[in-house]
N, C-alpha and C positions, 0 to 999 in steps of 0.2 A: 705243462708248466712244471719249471723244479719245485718239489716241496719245498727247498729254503725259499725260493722266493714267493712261495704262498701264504708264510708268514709273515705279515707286514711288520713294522718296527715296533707300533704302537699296544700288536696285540702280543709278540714278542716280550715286551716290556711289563706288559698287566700278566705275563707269564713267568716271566723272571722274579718280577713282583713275590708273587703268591708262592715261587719255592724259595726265594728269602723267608716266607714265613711258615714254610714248611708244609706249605700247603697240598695234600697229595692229591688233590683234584688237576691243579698246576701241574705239577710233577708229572702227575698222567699224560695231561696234554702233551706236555713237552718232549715226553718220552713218545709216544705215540708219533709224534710229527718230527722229529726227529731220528727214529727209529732207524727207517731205509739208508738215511745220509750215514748212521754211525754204521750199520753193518754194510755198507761200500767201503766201508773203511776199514774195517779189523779181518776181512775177507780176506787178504794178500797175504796177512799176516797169523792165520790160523789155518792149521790141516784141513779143517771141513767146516759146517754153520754152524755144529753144535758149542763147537769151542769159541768162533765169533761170536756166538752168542753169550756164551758166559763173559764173553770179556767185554760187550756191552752190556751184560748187565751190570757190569761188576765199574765199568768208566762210568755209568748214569748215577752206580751210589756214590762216586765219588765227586761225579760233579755237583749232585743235588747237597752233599754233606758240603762243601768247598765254593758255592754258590756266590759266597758277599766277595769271593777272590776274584769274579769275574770284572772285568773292564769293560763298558759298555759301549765304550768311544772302538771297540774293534767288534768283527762280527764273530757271533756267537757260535756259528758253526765252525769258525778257525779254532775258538776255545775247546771244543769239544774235540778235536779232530785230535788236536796235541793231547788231551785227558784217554782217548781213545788209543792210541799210537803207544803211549808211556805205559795204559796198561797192557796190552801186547806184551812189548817190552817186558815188562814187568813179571808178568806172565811163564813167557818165554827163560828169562831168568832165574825164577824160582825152580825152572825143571833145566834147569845147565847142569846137574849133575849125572841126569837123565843121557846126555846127547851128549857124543864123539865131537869135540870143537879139532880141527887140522890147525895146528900152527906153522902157516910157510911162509918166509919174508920173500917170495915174490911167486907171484901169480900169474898164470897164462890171459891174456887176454882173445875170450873168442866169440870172435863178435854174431850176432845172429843175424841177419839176414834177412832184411823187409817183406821181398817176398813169400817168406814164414809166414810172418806176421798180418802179412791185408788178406791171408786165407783163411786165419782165423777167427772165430767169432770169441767175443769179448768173455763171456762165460767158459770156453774152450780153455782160454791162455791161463785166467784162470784156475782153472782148477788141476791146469797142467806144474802152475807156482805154486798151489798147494799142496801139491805131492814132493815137492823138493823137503830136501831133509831138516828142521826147523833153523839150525845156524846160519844154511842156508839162503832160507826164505826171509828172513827176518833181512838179514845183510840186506840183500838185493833192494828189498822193500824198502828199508833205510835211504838206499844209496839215489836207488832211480825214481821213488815215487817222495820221499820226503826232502832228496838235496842232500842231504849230511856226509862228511864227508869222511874217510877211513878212519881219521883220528877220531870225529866227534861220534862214530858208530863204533869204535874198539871200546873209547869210554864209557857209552850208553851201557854196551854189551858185558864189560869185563874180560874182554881181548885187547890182543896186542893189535898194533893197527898190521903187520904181516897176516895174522889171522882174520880181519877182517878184507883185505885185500885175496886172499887165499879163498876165503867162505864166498867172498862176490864171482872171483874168475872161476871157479866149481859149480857155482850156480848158473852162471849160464853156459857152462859146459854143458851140463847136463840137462839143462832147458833146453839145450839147444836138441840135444839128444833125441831127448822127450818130442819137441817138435820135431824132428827131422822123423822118426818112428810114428807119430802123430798124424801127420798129414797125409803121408799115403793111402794109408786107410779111410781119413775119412773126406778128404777133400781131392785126391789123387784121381 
């Protein structure tokens, strides 16, 4: 069973309740059951778990401080996902003076190749996106796992949308790389 759907609405709610009131019993719960769903999610988006985990720790204080902003007529783990994702972002942002951004108004497009992809196991692809270079990863992540589209990932990011078209087609150049180097060895 997924943990979101083992939290029923009612006991969700006597949960949300209790971090309206700051309650850190609640908070516990929530964070505890919650936990796996939010680090599926800041995984694409960070080098390795130590850093997913700071940036779950760091979306939990913000959801629990920002709690009354929630809308309950939507699900709760959609709210999270966006609070989790922005801080990535956010994250990722604060160290952009850290990382080489490439600005090129156009991009190779190179597509990877399915059969890559049904060889690998989930953890594999993984940790092959976490080794991409952060402008990189972030791009990609933005692009293929959230939707967004070059303009609305240049503005997230503080790129041009050529840069962010430039950081998407590099990244899966080099994914692609990565996999192609990848698979021989261990699925070959």
């Amino acid at each position: 069973m997924n943990i979101l759907t083992n939290v029923n609405n009612d006991g969700l709610n006597h949960l949300l309740a209790g971090c309206l009131k700051n309650d850190r019993r609640s908070q516990g719960v929530l964070y505890e059951r919650f936990y796996s769903y939010a680090l599926s999610v800041a995984l694409p988006y960070c080098a390795h778990e130590d850093e997913a985990r700071e940036v779950i720790n760091d979306a939990f204080l913000k959801a629990f401080t920002s709690i009354e902003r929630y809308d309950p007529t939507f699900a709760f783990a959609t709210w999270l996902r966006t609070i989790v994702v922005r801080t990535a972002i956010n994250r990722y942002k604060s160290r952009q003076n850290e990382l080489i951004i490439y600005d090129l108004t156009e991009g190779l497009d190179v597509p990877v190749e399915d059969d890559f992809l049904s060889k690998m196991a989930a953890e594999d692809l993984l940790r092959l996106v976490q080794k991409l270079p952060p402008a990189y990863r972030m791009t990609l992540n933005l692009f293929a796992l959230e939707g967004f589209s070059h303009a609305e990932i240049a503005e997230m990011l503080g790129v041009s949308v050529g840069a962010s078209k430039s950081n998407l087609s590099k990244a899966k150049a080099k994914l692609k790389q990565m996999l192609t180097d990848h698979l021989p060895k261990k699925y070959g």
